[in-house]
Legacy VTK file of the C-alpha trace (Angstrom):
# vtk DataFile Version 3.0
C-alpha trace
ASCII
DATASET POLYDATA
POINTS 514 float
97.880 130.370 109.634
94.033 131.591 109.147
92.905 133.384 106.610
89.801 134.717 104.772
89.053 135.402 101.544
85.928 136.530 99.722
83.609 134.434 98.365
81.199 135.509 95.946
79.805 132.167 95.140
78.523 131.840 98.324
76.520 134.580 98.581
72.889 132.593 98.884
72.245 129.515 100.311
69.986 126.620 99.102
67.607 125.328 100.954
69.593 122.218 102.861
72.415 125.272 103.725
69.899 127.712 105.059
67.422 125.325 106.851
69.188 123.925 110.000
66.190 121.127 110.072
67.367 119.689 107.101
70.483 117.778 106.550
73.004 118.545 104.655
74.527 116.089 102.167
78.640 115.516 102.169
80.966 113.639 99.549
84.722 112.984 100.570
87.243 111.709 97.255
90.392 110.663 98.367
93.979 110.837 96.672
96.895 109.110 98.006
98.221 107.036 100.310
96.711 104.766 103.198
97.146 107.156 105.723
94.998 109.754 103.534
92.063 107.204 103.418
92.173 106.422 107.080
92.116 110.626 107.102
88.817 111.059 104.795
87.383 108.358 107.234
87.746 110.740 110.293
86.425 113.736 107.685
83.398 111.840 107.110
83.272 111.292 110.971
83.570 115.037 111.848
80.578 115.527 109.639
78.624 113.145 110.533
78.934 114.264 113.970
78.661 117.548 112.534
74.667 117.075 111.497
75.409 116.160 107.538
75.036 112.753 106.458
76.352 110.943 103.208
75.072 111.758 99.431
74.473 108.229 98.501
75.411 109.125 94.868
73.435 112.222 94.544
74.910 115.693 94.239
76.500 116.269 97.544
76.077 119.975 99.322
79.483 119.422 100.712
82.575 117.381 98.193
85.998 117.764 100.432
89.099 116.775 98.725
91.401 114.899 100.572
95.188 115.440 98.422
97.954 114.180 97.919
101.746 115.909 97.066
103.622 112.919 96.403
103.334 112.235 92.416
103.378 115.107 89.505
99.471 114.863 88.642
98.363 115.276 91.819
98.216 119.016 91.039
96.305 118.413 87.769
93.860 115.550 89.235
93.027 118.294 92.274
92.454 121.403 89.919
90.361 118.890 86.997
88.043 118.170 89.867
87.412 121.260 90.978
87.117 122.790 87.143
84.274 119.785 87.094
82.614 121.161 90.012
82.800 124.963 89.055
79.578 125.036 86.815
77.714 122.709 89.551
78.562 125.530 92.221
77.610 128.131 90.281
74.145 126.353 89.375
74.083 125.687 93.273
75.152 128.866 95.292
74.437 126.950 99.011
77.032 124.150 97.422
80.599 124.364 99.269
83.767 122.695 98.535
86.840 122.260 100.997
90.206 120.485 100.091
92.360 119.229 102.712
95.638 117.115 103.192
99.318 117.117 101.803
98.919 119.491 98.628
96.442 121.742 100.487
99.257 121.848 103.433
101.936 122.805 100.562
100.195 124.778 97.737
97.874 126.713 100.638
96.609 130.482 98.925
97.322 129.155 95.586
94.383 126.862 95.712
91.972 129.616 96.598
94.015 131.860 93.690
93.498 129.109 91.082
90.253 128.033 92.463
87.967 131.239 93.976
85.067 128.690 94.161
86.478 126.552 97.078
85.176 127.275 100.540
87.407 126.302 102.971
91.636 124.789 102.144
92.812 123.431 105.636
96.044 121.675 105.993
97.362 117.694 107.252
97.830 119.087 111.049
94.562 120.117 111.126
91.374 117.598 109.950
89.059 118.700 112.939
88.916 122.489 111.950
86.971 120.952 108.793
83.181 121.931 109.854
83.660 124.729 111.708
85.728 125.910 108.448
82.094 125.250 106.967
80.485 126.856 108.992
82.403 130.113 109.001
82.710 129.824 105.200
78.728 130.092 105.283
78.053 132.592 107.566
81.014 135.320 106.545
80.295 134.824 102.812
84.213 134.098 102.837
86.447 131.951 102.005
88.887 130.166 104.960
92.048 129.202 104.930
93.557 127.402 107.564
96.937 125.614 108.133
98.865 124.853 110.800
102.351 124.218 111.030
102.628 121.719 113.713
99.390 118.624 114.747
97.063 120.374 116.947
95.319 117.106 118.518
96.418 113.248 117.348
93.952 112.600 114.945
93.138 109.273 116.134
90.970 111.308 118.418
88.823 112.451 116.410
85.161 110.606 115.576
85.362 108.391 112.429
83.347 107.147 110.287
85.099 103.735 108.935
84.864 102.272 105.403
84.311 98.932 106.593
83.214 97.292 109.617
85.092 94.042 109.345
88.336 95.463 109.108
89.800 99.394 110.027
92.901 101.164 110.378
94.864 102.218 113.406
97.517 104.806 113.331
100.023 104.456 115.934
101.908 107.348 114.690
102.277 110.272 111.950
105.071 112.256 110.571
108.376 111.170 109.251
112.111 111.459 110.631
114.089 110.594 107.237
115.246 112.905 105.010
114.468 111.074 101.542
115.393 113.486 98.661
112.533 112.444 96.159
109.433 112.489 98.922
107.552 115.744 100.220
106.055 113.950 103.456
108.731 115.253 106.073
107.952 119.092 105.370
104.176 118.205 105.283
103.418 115.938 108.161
106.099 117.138 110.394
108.599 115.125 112.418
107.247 111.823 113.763
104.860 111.636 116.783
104.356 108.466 118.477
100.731 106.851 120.166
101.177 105.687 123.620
100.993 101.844 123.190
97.841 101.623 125.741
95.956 104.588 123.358
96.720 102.270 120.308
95.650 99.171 121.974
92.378 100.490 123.274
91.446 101.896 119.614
91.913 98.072 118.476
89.978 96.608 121.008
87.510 99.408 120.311
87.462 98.049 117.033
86.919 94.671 117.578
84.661 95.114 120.029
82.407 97.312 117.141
82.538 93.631 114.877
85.909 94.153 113.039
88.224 91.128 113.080
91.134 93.061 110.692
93.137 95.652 111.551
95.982 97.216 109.836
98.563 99.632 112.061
99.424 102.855 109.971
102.554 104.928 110.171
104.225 106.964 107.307
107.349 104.511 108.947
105.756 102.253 110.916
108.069 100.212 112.229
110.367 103.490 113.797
107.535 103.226 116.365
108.471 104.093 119.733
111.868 106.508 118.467
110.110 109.380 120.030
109.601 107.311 123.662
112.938 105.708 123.294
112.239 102.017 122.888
113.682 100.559 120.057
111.613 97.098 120.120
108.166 99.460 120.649
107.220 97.603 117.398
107.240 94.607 117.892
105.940 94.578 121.429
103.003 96.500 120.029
102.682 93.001 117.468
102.701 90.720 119.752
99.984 92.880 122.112
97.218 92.701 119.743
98.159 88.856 119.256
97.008 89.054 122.808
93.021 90.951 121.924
90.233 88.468 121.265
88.463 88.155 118.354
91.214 89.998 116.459
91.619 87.735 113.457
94.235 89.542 111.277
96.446 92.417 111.797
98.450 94.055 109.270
100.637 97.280 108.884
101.942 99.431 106.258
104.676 100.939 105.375
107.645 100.227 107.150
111.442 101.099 106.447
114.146 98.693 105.686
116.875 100.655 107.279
114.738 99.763 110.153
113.345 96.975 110.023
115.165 94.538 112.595
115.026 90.701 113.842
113.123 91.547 116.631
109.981 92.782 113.955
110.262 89.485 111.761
110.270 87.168 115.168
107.008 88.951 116.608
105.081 88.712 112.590
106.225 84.684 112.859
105.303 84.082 116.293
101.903 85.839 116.765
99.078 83.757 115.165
96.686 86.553 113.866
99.836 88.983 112.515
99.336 87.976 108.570
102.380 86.772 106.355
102.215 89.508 104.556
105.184 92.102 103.806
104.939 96.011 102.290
108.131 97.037 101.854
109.673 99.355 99.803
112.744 98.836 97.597
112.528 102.315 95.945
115.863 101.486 93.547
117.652 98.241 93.390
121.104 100.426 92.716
122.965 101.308 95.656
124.207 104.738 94.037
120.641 105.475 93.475
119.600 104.776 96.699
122.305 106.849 97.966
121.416 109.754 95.753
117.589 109.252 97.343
119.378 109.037 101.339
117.733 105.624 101.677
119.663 104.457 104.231
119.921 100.970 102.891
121.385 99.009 99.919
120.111 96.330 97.902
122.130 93.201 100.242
120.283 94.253 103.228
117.204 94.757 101.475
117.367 91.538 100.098
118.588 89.733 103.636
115.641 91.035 105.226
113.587 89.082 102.609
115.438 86.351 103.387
114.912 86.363 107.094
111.158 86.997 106.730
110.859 83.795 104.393
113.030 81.753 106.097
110.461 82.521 109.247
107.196 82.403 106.957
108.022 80.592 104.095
104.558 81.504 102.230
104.723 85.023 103.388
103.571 87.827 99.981
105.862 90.644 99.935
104.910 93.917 97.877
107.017 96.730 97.513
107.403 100.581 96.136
109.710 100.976 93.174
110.809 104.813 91.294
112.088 104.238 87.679
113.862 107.044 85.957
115.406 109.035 89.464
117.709 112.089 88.722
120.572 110.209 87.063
119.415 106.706 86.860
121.943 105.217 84.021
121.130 101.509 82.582
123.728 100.234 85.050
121.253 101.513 87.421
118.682 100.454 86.452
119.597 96.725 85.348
120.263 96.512 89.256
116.667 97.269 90.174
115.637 94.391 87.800
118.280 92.307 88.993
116.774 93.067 92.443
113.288 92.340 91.550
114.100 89.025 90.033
115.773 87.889 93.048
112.570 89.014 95.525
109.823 87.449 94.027
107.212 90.547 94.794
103.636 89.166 94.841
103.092 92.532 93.690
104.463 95.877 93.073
103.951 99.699 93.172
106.138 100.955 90.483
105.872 104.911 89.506
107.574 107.192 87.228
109.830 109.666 89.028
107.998 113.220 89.209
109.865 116.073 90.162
108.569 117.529 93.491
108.636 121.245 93.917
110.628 121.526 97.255
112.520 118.144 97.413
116.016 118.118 96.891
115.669 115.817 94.095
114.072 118.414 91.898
116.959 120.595 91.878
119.799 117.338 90.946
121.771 117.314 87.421
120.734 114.774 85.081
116.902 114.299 84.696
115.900 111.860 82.674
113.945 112.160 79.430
110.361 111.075 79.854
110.693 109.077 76.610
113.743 106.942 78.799
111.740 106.535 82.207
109.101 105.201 79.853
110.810 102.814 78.152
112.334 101.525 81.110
108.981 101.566 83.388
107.386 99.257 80.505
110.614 96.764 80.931
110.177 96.940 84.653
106.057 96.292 84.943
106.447 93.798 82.195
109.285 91.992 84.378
106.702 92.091 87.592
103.772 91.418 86.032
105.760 87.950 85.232
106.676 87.390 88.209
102.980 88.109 89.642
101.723 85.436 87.119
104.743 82.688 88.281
104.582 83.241 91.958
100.310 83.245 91.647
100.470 80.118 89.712
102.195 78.333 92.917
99.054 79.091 94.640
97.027 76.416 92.913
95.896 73.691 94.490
96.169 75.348 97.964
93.406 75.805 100.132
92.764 79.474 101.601
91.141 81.375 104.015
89.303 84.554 102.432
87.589 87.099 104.469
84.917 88.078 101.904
84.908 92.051 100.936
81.760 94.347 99.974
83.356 94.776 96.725
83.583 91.756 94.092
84.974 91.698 90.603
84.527 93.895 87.587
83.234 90.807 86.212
81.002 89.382 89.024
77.603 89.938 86.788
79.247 88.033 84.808
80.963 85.194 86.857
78.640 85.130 89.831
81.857 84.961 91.955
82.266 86.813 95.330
85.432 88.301 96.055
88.126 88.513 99.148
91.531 88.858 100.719
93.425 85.616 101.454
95.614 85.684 104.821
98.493 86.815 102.370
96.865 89.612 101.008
96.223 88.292 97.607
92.594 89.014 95.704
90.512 86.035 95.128
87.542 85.784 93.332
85.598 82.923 94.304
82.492 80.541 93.518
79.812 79.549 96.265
78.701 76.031 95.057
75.017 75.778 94.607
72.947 74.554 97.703
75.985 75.343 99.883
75.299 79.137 102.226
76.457 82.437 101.116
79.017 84.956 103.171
77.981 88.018 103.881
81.035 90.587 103.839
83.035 89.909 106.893
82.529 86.173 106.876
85.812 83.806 105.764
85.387 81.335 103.319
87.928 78.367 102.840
88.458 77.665 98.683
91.021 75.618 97.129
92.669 77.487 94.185
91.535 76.621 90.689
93.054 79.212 88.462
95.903 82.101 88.683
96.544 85.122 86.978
98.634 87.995 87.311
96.708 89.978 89.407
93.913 87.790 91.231
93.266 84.244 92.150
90.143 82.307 91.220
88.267 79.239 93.598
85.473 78.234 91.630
84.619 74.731 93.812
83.345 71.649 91.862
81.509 70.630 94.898
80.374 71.814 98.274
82.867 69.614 99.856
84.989 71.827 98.500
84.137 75.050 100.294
83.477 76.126 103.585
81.771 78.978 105.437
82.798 80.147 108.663
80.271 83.336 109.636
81.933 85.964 111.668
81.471 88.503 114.483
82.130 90.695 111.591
79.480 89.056 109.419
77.101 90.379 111.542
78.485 93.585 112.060
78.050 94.359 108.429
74.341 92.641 108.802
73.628 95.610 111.629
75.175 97.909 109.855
73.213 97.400 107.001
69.924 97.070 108.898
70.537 100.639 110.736
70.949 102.456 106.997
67.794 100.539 105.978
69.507 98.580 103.579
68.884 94.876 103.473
71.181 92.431 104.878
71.546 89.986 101.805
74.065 87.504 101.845
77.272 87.993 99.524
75.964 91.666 98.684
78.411 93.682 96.697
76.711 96.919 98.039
79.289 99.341 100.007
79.195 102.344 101.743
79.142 105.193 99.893
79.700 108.296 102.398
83.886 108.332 101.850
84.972 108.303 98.002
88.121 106.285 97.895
90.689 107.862 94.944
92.857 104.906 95.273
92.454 101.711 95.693
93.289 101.401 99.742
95.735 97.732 99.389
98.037 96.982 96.485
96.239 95.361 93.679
98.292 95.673 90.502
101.493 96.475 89.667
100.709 99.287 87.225
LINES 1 515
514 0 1 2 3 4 5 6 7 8 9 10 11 12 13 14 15 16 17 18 19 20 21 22 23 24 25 26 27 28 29 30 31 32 33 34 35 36 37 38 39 40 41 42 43 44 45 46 47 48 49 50 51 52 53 54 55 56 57 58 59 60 61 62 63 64 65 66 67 68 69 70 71 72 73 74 75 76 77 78 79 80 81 82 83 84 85 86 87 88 89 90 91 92 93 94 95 96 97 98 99 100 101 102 103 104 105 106 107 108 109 110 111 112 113 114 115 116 117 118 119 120 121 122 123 124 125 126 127 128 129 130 131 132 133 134 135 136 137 138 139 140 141 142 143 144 145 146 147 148 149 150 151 152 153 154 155 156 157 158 159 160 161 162 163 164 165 166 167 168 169 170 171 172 173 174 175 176 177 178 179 180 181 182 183 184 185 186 187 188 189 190 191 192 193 194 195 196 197 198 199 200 201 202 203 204 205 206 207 208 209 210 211 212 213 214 215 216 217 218 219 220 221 222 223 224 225 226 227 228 229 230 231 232 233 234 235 236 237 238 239 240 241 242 243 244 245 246 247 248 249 250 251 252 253 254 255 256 257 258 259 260 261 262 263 264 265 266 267 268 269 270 271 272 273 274 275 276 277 278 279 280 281 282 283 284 285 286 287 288 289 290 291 292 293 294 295 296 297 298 299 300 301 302 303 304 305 306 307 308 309 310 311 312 313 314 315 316 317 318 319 320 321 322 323 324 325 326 327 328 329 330 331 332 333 334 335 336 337 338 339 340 341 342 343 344 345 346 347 348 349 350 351 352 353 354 355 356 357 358 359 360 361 362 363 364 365 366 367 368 369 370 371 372 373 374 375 376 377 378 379 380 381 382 383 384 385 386 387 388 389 390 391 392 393 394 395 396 397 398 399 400 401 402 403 404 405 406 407 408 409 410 411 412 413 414 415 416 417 418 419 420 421 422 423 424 425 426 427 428 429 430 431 432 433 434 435 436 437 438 439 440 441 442 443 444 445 446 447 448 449 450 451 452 453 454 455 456 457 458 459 460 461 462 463 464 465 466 467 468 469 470 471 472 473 474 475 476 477 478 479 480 481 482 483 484 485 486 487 488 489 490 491 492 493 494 495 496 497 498 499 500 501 502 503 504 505 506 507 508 509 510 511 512 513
C-alpha cells in the first residue's frame, strides 16, 4: 500500500532541508522489543548512508519513531510524542517526522488522521523505503504512506549503524508461526522467514571481525529456527557454529519458545564455551487453563522440566522470563499457580506486565476481563514475590569472582560511587570499583571482580585491593577506542559517554522486574 497525503507543514524548507551541501541531522526513539532496537539500528544505518548524520542532542531535522503494538500505552506514548513535537515542526517547517514499525504497520492512515504533521508512516516489512519516503515527503509537499503486506528484502541486508561496537545483534529470522491469543506480532510481522545458516554466520564473523566479541541471535521465536528449511535441530547447529568463530567471546539469544525448546538446544548452550548460561524464557501464566486460554502450547510441568534440564547442565545458569497478570478470566486459583510457578524457578529476573487488551487479538473479544483495580492488586503481589527472589538468588552471588565485559553506560549513581558498570557472563548488572593505581577498562574490555554486595537488581565489586581485580583489554576495547577517535571524541578509559545517533525507548536486556 502507498499513499500520499498533503502536507501543509512542509511547505518550506530550512536551510539543512533545502541545501544538499549541508547535512541533515536525524534522531531515532525506539519502543519495544529487541528486535525493534536491532530495527532503529538499521534506520540509523539507512540514513547515514543516506547523507544525514546523528543530532548529538540537538534538535534533530529528522525524529523517526520506531513503535511498538504489543502493550495498551503504546498508542498514547506514540501520539504524546508526536503532540511534543507539533509546536517544534511548526516553528521548523524543513523539520520532518516518520514513524515506523508494529503500530505504524497496524494503525497505518490513522496516524496521519490523528497526526497531519508526520511526514512519512511506513510499516515492519518495509525499513529501507525510510529515506526515499523522506525524500518524496520533501519534494511533493506530501505526506507518504507506505506499508507492505509481506518483507520486501531480509532486513539483515540492509546497512546498520550498531549501538555498540563490542557487542551487536544478529537476526536469524523474523515473523512468528503461533497463534497466541493475547499478542499482535503474527498479523504484523507475518509468518516466520528463516536466514540461511551461512548468511547468519557471515554477519557474525562480520561482526567480530569489526571488534565485537558479543553477539546475541534475534528471532520473535528463536529457537523454531530452521521450520521453514525443514531441520528441526537448525538451532542448535547454528550454537555450536559460532562456538566455532574466533574471537567471539559471548553469544546470546532471545526469545525462544518453550513448546519448542528441546534437548538438543540445552546440550549445544552447555557444550559450546562462548554460548553464555544465560536463559530468556517466557512463562506467560503459571496456570495451565490460562495458558490454554492464551494457545501456549505448553503447561507449567514442562515449563518447569526444561528449567530443570538447563540447570542440571549449567548449574549457575540466570534464567529471566515474561509473565501477564490479570488475562481474560484469570481467577485466584489462577493466579496462585503463577506464583507457585515462580517460586519454584528461581528467575534472576522478570518481565511482568499488566494484561492490555489488543485491538485485533482474540483475547480482546473473551468474557471475563478483569477489573484494573484486581490485575493491580495482584501485579503488586507478583513483583513483590520476584523482587524477593531477585534479592535471594543475587545474594548467592557473593563471594564469587566474575567476568564483566564493561558497558558505555554506568550507574545512575556513578558520580557518586565512582564505579564502572557491566554484564557478568550470566547477564546480571554489576557495578564495580577499579582499585586505585590498578588500569582502567575502556568499554569492551572484561574485568574479573569478586562480589562484595547484592541487591535486587544489580551486583556491586568494590575490590579492597588490586589483587583483587583484573583487567583483560579486548579486541573490542579498541574497537570502541577507534570508534571514538573517528567521531573526534577522546578515547578515555572507563568513559560513560555513548553513542547518541539511535534513541533507545527501552532498556535493550532485562534489568528489573517492574
Amino acid at each position: 500500500m502507498s499513499l500520499t497525503y498533503p502536507s501543509p507543514a512542509n511547505g518550506t524548507e530550512n536551510e539543512s532541508a533545502g541545501d544538499p551541501a549541508v547535512h541533515r541531522t536525524y534522531q531515532v526513539r525506539t519502543f519495544g522489543c529487541q528486535m525493534n532496537v536491532h530495527d532503529s539500528e538499521r534506520m540509523a544505518g539507512l540514513l547515514e548512508a543516506a547523507g544525514y548524520v546523528p543530532a548529538d542532542g540537538a534538535q534533530a531535522d529528522v525524529v523517526v519513531f520506531n513503535t511498538c503494538a504489543v502493550r495498551e500505552n503504546a498508542d498514547n506514548k506514540l501520539y504524546g510524542n508526536l503532540g511534543q513535537l507539533a509546536p517544534i515542526k511548526a516553528a521548523n517547517p524543513g523539520m520532518q517526522i516518520a514513524v515506523g514499525g508494529c503500530l505504524a504497520q497496524k494503525d497505518r492512515e490513522t496516524i496521519l488522521k490523528k497526526a497531519p504533521w508526520v511526514d512519512a508512516v511506513f510499516g515492519t516489512h518495509n525499513v529501507g523505503a525510510l529515506p526515499a519516503l523522506l525524500d518524496r515527503a520533501r519534494h511533493n509537499s506530501e505526506a507518504q504512506l507506505e506499508i507492505l503486506e509481506s518483507l520486501d528484502v531480509f532486513p539483515s541486508t540492509l546497512p546498520t549503524k550498531r549501538d555498540s561496537v563490542y557487542s551487536g545483534w544478529v537476526s536469524i529470522s523474523v515473523g512468528c508461526n503461533n497463534t497466541c491469543t493475547f499478542c499482535i506480532v503474527p498479523a504484523l510481522r507475518g509468518k516466520e522467514k528463516d536466514r540461511r545458516p551461512g548468511e547468519i554466520l557471515a554477519e557474525v564473523q562480520a561482526l567480530v571481525d569489526d571488534g565485537a566479541i558479543e553477539v546475541t541471535l534475534l528471532g520473535q521465536n528463536v529457537n523454531s529456527y530452521g521450520v521453514e528449511f525443514g531441520d528441526r535441530q537448525a538451532f542448535s547447529k547454528l550454537l555450536r557454529a559460532c562456538g566455532e568463530i574466533p574471537g567471539l567471546e559471548r553469544v546470546r539469544f532471545t526469545s525462544p519458545h518453550p513448546a519448542a525448546f528441546t534437548d538438543d538446544v540445552i546440550d549445544a548452550m552447555a557444550e559450546t564455551p562462548n554460548v553464555m548460561p544465560q536463559l530468556h524464557m517466557p512463562l506467560q501464566s503459571g496456570s495451565d487453563r490460562v495458558l490454554r486460554d492464551m494457545k501456549r502450547s505448553y503447561r507449567s510441568a514442562k515449563f518447569l522440566g526444561i528449567l530443570d534440564k538447563v540447570r542440571a547442565k549449567m548449574p549457575h545458569a540466570a534464567i529471566s522470563t515474561d509473565i501477564i497478570v490479570g488475562f481474560p478470566g484469570e481467577t485466584e486459583e489462577d493466579f496462585q499457580a503463577t506464583l507457585d510457578v515462580v517460586e519454584k524457578s528461581r528467575f534472576a529476573t522478570a518481565f511482568t506486565f499488566q494484561y492490555s487488551k489488543r485491538p485485533g487479538t482474540p483475547a480482546a473479544d473473551l468474557p471475563d476481563q478483569l477489573p484494573k483495580a484486581v490485575v493491580q492488586e495482584r501485579f503488586e503481589r507478583l513483583t513483590a514475590l520476584q523482587d524477593r527472589i531477585a534479592a535471594e538468588e543475587n545474594a548467592k552471588q557473593l563471594g564469587r569472582r566474575v567476568e564483566v565485559m564493561v558497558t558505555a553506560h554506568s550507574g545512575r549513581k556513578s558520580e557518586e560511587t565512582h564505579r564502572l558498570s557491566g554484564r557478568s557472563q550470566d547477564q546480571r548488572l554489576v557495578h564495580f570499583t577499579v582499585p586505585e593505581g590498578a588500569p582502567a577498562p575502556r568499554p569492551g574490555d572484561l574485568v574479573t571482580v569478586t562480589i562484595t554486595e547484592a541487591a535486587a537488581f544489580h551486583l556491586v565489586a568494590d575490590p579492597a585491593t588490586a589483587a583483587d581485580y583484573s583487567l583483560r583489554r579486548s579486541r573490542a576495547g579498541d574497537a570502541w577506542d577507534r570508534a571514538q577517535a573517528d567521531s573526534c571524541g577522546a578515547p578515555a578509559p572507563g568513559a560513560a559517554a555513548g553513542r547518541t545517533g539511535v534513541s533507545l525507548g527501552m532498556p535493550a536486556l532485562p534489568v528489573r522486574s517492574r
